[in-house]
Biopython code that builds the backbone (N, CA, C, O; Angstrom):
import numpy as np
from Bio.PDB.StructureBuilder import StructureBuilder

atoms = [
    (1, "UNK", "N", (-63.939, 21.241, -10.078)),
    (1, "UNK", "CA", (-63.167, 21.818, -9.000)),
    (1, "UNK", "C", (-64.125, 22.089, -7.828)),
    (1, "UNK", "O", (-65.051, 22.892, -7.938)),
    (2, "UNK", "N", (-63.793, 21.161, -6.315)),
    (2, "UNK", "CA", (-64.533, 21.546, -5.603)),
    (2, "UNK", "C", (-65.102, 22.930, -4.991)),
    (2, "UNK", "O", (-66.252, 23.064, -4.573)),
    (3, "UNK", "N", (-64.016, 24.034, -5.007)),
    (3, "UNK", "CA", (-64.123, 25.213, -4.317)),
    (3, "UNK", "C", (-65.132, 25.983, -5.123)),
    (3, "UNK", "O", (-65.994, 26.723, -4.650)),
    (4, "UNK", "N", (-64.911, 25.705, -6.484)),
    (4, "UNK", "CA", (-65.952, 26.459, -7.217)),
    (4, "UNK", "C", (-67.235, 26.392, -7.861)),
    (4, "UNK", "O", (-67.784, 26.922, -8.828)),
    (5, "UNK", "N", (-67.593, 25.303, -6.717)),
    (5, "UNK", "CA", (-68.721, 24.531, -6.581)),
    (5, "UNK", "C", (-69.643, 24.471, -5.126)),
    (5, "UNK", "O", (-70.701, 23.876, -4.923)),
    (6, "UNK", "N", (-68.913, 25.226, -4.300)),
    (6, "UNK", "CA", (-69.536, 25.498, -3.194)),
    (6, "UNK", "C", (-69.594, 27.220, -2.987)),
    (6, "UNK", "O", (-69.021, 28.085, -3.650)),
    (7, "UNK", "N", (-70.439, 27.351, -1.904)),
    (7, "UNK", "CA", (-70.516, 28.479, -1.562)),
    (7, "UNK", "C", (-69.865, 28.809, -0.383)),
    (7, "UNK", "O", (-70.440, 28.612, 0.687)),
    (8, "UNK", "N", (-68.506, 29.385, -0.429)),
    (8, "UNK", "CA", (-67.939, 30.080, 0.067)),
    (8, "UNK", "C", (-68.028, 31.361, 0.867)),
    (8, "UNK", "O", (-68.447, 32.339, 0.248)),
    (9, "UNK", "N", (-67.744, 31.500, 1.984)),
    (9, "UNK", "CA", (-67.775, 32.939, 2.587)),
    (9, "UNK", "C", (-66.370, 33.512, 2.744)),
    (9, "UNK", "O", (-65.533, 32.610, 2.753)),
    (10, "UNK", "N", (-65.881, 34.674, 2.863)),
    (10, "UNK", "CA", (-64.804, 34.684, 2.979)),
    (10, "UNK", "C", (-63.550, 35.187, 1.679)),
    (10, "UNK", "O", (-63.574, 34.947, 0.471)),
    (11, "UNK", "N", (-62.760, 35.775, 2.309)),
    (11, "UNK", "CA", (-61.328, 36.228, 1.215)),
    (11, "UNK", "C", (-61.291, 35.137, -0.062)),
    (11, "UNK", "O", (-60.164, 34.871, -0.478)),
    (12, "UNK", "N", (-62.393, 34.505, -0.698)),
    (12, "UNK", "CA", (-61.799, 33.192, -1.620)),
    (12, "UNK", "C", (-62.493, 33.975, -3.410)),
    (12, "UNK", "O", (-63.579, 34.369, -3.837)),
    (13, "UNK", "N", (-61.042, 33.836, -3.949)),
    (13, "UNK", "CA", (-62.117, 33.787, -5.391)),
    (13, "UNK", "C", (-61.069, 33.113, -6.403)),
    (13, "UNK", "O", (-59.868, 33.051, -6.665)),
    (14, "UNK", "N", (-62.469, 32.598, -6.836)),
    (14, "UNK", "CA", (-61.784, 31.378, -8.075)),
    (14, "UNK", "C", (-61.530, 31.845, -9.441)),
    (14, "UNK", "O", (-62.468, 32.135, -10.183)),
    (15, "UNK", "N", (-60.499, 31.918, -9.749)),
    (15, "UNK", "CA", (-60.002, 32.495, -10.953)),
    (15, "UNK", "C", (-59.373, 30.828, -12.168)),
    (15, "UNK", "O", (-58.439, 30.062, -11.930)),
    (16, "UNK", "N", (-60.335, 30.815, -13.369)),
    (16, "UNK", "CA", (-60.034, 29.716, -13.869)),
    (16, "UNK", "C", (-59.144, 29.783, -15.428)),
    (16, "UNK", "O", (-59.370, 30.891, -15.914)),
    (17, "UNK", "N", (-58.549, 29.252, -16.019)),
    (17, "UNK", "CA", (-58.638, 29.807, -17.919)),
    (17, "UNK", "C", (-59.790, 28.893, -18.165)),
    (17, "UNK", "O", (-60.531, 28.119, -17.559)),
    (18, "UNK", "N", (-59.568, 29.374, -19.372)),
    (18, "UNK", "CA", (-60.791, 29.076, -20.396)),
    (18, "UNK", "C", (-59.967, 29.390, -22.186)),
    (18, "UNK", "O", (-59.234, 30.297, -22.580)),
    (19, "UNK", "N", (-60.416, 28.419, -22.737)),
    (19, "UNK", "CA", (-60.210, 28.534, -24.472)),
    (19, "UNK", "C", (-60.716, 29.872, -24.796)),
    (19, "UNK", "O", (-61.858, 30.179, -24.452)),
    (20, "UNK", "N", (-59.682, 31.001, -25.663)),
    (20, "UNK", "CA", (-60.356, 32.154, -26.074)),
    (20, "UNK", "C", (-61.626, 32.099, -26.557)),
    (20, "UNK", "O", (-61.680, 31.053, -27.204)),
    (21, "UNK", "N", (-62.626, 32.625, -26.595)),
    (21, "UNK", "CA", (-63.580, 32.850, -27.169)),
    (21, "UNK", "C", (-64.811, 31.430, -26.974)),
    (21, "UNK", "O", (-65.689, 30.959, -27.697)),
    (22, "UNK", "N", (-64.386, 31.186, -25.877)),
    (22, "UNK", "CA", (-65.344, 29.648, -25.511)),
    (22, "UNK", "C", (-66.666, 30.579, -24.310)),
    (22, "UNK", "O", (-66.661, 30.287, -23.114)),
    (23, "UNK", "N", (-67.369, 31.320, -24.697)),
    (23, "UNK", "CA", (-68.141, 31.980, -23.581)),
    (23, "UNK", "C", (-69.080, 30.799, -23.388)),
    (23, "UNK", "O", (-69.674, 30.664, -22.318)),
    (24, "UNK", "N", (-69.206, 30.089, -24.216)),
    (24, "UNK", "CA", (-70.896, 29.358, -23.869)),
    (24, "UNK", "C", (-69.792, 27.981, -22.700)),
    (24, "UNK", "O", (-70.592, 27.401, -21.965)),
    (25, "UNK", "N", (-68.665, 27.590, -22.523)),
    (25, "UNK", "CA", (-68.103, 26.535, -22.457)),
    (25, "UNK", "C", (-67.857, 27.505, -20.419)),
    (25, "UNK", "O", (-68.034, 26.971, -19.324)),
    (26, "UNK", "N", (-67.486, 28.754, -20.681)),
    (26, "UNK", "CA", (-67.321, 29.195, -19.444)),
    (26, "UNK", "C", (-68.758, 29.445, -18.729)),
    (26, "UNK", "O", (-68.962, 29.076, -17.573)),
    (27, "UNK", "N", (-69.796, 30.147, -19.567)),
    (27, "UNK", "CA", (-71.054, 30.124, -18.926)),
    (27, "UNK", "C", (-71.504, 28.632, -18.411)),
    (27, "UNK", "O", (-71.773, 28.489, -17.218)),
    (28, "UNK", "N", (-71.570, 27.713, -19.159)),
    (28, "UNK", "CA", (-71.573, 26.533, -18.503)),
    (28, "UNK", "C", (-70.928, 26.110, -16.734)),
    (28, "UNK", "O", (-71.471, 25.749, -15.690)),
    (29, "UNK", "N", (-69.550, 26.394, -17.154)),
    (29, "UNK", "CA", (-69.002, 25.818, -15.834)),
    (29, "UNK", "C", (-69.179, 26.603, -14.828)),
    (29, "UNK", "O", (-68.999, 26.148, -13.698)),
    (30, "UNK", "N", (-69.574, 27.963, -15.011)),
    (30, "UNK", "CA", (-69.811, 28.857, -14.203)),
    (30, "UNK", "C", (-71.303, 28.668, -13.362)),
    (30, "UNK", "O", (-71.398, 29.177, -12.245)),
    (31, "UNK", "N", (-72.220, 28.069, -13.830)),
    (31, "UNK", "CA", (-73.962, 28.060, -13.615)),
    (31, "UNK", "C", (-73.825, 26.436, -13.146)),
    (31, "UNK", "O", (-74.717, 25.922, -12.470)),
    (32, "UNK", "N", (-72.483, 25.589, -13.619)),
    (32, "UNK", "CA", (-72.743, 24.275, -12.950)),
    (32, "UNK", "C", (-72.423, 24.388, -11.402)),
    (32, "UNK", "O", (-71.238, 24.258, -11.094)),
    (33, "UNK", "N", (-73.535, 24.663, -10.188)),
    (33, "UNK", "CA", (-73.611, 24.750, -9.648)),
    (33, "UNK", "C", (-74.688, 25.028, -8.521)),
    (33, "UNK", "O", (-75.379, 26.031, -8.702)),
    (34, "UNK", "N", (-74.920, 24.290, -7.401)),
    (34, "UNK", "CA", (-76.259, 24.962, -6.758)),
    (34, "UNK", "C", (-76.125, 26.052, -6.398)),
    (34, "UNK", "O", (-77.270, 26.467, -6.222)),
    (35, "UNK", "N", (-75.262, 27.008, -6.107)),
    (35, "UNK", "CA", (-75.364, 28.023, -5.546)),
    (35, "UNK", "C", (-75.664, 29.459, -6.285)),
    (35, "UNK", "O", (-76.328, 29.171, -7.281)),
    (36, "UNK", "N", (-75.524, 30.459, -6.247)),
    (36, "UNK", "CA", (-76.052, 31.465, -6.983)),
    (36, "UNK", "C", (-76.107, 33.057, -6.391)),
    (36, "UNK", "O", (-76.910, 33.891, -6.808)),
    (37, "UNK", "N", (-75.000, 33.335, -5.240)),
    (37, "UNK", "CA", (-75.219, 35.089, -4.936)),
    (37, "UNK", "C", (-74.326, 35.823, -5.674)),
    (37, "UNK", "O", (-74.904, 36.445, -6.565)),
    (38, "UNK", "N", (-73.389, 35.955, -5.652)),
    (38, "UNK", "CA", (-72.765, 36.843, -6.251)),
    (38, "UNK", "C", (-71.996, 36.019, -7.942)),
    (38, "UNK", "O", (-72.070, 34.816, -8.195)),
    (39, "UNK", "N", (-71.356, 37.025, -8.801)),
    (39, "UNK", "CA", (-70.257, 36.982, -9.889)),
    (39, "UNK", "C", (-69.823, 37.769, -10.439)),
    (39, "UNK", "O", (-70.655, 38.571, -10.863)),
    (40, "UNK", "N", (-68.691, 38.002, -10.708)),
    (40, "UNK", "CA", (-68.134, 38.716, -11.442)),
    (40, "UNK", "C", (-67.279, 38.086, -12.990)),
    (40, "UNK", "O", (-66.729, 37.054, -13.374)),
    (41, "UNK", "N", (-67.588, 39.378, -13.472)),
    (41, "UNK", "CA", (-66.767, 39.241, -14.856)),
    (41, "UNK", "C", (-65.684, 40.462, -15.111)),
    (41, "UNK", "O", (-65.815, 41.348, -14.266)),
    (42, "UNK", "N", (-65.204, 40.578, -15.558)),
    (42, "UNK", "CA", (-63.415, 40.781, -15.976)),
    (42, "UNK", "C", (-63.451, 41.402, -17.249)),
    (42, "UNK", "O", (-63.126, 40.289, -17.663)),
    (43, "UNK", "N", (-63.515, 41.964, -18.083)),
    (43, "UNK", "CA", (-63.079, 42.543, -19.320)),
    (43, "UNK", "C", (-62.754, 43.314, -19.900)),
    (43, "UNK", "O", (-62.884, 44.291, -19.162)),
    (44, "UNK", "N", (-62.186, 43.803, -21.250)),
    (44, "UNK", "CA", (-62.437, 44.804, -21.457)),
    (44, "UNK", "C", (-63.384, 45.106, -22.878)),
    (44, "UNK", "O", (-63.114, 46.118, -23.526)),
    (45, "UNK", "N", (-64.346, 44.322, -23.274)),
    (45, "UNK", "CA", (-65.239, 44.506, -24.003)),
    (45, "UNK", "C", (-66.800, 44.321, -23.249)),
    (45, "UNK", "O", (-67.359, 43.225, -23.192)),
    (46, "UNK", "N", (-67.274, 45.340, -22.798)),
    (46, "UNK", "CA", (-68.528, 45.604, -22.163)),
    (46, "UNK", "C", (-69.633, 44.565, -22.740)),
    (46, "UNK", "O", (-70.121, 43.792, -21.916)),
    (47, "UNK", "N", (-70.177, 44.460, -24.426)),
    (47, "UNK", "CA", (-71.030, 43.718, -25.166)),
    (47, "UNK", "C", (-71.328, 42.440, -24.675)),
    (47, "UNK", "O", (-72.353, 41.791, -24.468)),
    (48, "UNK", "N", (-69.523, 42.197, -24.490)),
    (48, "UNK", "CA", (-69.341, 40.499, -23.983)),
    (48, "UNK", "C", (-69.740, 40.636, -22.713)),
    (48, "UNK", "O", (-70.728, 39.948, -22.452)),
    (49, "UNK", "N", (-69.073, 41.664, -21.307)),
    (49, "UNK", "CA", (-69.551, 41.252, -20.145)),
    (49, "UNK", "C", (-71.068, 41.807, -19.896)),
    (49, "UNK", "O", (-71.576, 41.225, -18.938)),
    (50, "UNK", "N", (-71.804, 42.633, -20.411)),
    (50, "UNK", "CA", (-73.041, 42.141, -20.437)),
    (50, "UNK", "C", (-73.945, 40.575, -20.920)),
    (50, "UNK", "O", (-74.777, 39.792, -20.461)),
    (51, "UNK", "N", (-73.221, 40.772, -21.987)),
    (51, "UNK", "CA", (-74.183, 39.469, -22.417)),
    (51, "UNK", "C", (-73.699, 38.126, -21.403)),
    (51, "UNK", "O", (-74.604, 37.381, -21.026)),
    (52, "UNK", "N", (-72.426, 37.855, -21.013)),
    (52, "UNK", "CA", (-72.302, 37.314, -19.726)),
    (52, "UNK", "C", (-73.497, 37.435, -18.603)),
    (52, "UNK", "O", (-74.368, 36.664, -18.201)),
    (53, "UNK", "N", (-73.124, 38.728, -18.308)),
    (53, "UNK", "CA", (-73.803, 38.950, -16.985)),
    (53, "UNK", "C", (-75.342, 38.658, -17.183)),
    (53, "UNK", "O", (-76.101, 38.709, -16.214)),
    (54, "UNK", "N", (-75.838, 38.319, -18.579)),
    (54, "UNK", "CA", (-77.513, 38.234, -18.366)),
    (54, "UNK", "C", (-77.330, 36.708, -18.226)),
    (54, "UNK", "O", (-78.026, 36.252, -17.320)),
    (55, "UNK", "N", (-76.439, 35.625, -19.003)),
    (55, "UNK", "CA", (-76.671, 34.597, -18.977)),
    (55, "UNK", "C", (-76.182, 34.000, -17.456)),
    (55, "UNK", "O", (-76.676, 32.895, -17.227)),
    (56, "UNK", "N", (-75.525, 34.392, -16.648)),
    (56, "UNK", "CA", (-75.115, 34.079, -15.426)),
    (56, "UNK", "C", (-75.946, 33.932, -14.677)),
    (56, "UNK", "O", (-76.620, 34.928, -14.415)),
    (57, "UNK", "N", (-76.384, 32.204, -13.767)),
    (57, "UNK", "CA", (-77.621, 32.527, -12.699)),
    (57, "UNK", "C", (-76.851, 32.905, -11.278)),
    (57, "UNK", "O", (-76.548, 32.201, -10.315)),
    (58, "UNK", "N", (-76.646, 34.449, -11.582)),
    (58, "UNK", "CA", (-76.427, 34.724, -10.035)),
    (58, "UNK", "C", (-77.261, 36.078, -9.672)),
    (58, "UNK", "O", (-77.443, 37.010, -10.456)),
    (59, "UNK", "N", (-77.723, 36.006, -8.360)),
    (59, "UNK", "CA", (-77.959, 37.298, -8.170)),
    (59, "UNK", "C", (-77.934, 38.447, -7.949)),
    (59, "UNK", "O", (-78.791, 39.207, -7.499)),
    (60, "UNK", "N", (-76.517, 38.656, -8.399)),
    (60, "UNK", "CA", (-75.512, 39.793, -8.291)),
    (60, "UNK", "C", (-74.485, 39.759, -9.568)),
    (60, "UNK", "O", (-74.164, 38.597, -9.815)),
    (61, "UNK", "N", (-74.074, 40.414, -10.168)),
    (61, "UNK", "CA", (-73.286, 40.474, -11.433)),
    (61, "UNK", "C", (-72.592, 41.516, -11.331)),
    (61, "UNK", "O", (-73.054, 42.584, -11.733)),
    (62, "UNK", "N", (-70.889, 41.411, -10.575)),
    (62, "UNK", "CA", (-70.384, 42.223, -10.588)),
    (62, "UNK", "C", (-69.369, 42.288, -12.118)),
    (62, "UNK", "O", (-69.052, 41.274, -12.739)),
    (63, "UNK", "N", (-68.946, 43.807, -12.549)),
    (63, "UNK", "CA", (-68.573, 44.065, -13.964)),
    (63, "UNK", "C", (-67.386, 44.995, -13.726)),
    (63, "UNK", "O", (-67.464, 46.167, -13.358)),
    (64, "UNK", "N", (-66.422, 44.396, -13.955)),
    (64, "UNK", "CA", (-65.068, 45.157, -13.995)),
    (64, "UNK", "C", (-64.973, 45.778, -12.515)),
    (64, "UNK", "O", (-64.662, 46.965, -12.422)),
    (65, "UNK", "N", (-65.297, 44.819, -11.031)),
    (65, "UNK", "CA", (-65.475, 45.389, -9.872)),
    (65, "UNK", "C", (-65.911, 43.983, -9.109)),
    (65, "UNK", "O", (-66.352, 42.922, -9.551)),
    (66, "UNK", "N", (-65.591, 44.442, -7.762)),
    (66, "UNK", "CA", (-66.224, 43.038, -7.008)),
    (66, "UNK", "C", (-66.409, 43.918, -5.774)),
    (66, "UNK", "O", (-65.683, 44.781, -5.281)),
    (67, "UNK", "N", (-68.095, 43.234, -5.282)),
    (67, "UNK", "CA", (-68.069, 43.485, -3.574)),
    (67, "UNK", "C", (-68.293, 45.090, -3.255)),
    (67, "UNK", "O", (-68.223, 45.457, -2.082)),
    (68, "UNK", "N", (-68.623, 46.258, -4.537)),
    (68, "UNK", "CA", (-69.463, 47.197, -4.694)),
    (68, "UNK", "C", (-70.771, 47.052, -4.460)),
    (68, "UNK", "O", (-71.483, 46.224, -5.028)),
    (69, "UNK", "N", (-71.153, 47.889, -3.574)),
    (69, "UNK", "CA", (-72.474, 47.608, -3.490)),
    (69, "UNK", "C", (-73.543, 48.839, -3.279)),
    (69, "UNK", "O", (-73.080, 49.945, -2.999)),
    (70, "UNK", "N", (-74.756, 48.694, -3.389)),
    (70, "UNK", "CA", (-75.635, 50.250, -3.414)),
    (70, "UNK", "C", (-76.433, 49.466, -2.188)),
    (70, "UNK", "O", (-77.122, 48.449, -2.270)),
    (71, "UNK", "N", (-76.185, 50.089, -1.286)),
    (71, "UNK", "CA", (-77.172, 49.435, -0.016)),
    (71, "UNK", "C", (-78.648, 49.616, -0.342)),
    (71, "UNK", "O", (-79.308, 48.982, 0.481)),
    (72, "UNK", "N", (-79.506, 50.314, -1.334)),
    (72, "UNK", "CA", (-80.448, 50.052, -1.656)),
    (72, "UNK", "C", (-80.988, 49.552, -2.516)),
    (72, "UNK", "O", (-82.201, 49.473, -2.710)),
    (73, "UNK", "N", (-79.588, 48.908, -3.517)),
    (73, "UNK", "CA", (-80.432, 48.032, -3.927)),
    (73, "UNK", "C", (-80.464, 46.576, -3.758)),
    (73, "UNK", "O", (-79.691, 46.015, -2.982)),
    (74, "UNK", "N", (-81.585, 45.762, -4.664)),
    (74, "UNK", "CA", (-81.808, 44.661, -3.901)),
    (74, "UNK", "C", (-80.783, 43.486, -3.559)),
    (74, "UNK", "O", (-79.940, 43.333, -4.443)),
    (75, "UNK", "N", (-80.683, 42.690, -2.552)),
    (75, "UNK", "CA", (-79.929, 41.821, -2.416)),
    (75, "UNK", "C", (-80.338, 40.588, -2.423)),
    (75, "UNK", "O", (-81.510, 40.633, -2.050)),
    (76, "UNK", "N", (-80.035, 39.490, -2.637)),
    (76, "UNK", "CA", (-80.153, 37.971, -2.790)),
    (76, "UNK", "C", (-79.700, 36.959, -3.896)),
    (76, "UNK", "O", (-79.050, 37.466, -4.811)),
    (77, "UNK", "N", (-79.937, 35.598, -3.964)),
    (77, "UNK", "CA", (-79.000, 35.241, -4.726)),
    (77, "UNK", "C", (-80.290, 34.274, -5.518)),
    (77, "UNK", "O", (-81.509, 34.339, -5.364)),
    (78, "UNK", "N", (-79.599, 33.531, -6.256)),
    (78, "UNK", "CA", (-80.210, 32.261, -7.379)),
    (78, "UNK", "C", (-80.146, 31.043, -6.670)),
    (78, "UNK", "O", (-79.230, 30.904, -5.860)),
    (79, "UNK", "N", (-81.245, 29.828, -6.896)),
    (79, "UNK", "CA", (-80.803, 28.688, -6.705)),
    (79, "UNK", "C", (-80.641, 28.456, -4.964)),
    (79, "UNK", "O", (-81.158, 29.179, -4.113)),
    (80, "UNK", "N", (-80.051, 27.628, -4.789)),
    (80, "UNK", "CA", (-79.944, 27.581, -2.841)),
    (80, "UNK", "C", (-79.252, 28.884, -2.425)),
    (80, "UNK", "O", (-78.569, 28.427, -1.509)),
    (81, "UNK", "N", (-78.931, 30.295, -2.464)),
    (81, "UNK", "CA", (-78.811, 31.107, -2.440)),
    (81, "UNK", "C", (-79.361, 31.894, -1.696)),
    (81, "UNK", "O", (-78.712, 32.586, -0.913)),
    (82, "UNK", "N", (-80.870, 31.955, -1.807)),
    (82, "UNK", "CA", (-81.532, 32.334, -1.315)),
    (82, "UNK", "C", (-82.707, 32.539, -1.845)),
    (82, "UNK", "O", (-82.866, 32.442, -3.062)),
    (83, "UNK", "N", (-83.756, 32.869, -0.964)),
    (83, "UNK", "CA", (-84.995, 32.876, -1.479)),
    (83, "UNK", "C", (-85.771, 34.546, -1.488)),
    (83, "UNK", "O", (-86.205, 35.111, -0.484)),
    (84, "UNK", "N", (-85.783, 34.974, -2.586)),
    (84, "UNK", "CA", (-86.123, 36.277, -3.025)),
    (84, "UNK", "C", (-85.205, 37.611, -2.806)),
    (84, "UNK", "O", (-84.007, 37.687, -3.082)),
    (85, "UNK", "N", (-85.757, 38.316, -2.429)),
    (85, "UNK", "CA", (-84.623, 39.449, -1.912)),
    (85, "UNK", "C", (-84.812, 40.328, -1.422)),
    (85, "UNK", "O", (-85.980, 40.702, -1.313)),
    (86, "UNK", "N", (-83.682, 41.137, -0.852)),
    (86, "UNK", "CA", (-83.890, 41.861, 0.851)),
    (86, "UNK", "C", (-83.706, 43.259, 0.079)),
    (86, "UNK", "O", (-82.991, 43.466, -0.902)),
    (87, "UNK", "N", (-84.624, 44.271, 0.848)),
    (87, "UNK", "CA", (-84.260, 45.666, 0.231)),
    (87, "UNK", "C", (-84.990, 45.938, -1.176)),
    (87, "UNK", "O", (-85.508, 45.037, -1.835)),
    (88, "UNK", "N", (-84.972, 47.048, -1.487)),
    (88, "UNK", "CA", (-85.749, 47.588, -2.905)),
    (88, "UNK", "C", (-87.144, 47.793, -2.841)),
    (88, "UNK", "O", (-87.804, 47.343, -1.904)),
    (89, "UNK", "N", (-87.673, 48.478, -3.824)),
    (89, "UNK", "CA", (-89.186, 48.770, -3.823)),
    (89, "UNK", "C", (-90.220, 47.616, -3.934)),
    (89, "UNK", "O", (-91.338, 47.471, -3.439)),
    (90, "UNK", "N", (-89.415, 46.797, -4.805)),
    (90, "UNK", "CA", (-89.922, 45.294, -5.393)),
    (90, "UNK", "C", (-89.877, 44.349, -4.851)),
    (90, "UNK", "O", (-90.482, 43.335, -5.198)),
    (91, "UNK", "N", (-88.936, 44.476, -3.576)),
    (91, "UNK", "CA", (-88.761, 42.976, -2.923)),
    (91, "UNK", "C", (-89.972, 42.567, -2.261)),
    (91, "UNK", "O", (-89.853, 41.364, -2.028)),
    (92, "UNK", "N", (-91.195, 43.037, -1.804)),
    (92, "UNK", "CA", (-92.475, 42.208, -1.471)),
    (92, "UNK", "C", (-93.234, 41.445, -2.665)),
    (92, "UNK", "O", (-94.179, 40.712, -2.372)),
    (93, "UNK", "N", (-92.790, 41.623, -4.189)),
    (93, "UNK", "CA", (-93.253, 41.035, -5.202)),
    (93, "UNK", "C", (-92.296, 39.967, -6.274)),
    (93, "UNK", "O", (-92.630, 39.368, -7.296)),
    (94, "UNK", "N", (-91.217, 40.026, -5.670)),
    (94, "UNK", "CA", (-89.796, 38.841, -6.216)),
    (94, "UNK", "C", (-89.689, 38.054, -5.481)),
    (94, "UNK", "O", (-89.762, 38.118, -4.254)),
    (95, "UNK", "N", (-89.427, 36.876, -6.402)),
    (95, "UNK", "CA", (-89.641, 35.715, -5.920)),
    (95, "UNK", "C", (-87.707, 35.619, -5.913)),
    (95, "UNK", "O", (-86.812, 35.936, -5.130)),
    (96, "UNK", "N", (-87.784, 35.136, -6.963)),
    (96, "UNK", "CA", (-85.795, 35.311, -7.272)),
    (96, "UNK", "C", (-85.546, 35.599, -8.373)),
    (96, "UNK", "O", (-84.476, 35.007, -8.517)),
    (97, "UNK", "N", (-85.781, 36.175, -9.464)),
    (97, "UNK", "CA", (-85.599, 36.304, -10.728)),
    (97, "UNK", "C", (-84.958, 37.558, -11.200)),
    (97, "UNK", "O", (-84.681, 37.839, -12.366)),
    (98, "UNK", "N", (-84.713, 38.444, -9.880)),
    (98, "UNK", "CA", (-84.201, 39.413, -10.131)),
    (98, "UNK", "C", (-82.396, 39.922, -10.260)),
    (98, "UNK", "O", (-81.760, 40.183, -9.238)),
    (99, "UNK", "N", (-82.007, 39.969, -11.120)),
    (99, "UNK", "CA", (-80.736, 40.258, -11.064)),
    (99, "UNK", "C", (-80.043, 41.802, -11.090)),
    (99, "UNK", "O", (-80.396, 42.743, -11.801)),
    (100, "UNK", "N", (-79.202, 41.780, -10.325)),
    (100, "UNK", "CA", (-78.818, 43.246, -9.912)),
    (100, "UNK", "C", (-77.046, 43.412, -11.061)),
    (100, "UNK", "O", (-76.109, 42.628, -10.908)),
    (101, "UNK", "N", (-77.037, 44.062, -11.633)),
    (101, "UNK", "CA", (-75.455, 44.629, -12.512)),
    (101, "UNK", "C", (-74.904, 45.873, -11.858)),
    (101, "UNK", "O", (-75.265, 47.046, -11.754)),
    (102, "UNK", "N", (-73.654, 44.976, -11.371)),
    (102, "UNK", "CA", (-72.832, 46.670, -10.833)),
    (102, "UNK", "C", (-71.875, 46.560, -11.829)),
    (102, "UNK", "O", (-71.365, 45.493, -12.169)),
    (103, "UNK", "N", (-71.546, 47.974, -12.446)),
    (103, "UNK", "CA", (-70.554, 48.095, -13.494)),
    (103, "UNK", "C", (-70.014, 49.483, -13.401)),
    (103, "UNK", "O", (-70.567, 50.582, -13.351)),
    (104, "UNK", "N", (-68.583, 49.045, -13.391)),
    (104, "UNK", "CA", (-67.450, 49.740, -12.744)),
    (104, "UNK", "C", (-66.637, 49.982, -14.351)),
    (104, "UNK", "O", (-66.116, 49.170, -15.115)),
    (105, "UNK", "N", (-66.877, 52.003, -14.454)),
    (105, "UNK", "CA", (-66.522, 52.476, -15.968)),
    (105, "UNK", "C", (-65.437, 52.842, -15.141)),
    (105, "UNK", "O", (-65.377, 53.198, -13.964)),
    (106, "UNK", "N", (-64.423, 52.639, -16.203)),
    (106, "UNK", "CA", (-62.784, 53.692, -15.885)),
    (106, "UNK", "C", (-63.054, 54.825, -17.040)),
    (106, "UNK", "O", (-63.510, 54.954, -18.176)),
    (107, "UNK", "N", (-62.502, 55.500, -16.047)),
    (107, "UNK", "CA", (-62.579, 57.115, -16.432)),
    (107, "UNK", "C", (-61.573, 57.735, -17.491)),
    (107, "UNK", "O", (-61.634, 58.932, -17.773)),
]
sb = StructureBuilder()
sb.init_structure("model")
sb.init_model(0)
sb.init_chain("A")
sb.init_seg("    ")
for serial, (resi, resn, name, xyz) in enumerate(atoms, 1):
    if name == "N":
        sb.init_residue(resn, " ", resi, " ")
    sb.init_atom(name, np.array(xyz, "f"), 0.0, 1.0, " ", f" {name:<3s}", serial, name[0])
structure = sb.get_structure()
């Protein structure tokens, strides 16, 4: 699918199915891609959207939330994305390897 293969700016998000319990089949189609700033995951078993969110190359991993953000911490993405990242104590020593988890608990 082209749209979810480019990097997009803008009101767009790609919502796909997937075979229950196929995570390695969605991590796949999810990382087939050059691009790499933001993602989110959806659930309601945390275990799973962590272990998602580590295998995901993006540089942002949003969790039960999208487009939350802590203005201090770091920003940038994976892959043509961008190159290292803006903000944080660490960003004069990251290259890109750093991934940021926002995770959104209901109360």
């Amino acid at each position: 699918m082209y749209i979810a293969q480019e990097e997009s700016f803008g009101p767009v998000m790609v919502i796909s199915k997937f075979k229950n319990g196929d995570v390695d089949g969605v991590l796949q189609r999810a990382n087939a891609t050059e691009y790499g700033l933001a993602s989110g995951v959806f659930t309601k078993d945390i275990n799973k959207a962590l272990y998602i969110s580590e295998k995901l190359e993006a540089g942002t991993v949003f969790i039960n939330t999208y487009n939350k953000t802590d203005v201090a911490a770091p920003f940038g993405g994976f892959k043509l994305s961008g190159f290292g990242k803006d903000l944080g104590k660490l960003s004069p020593s990251l290259i890109s390897c750093l991934r940021v988890q926002i995770n959104e608990r209901s109360t």
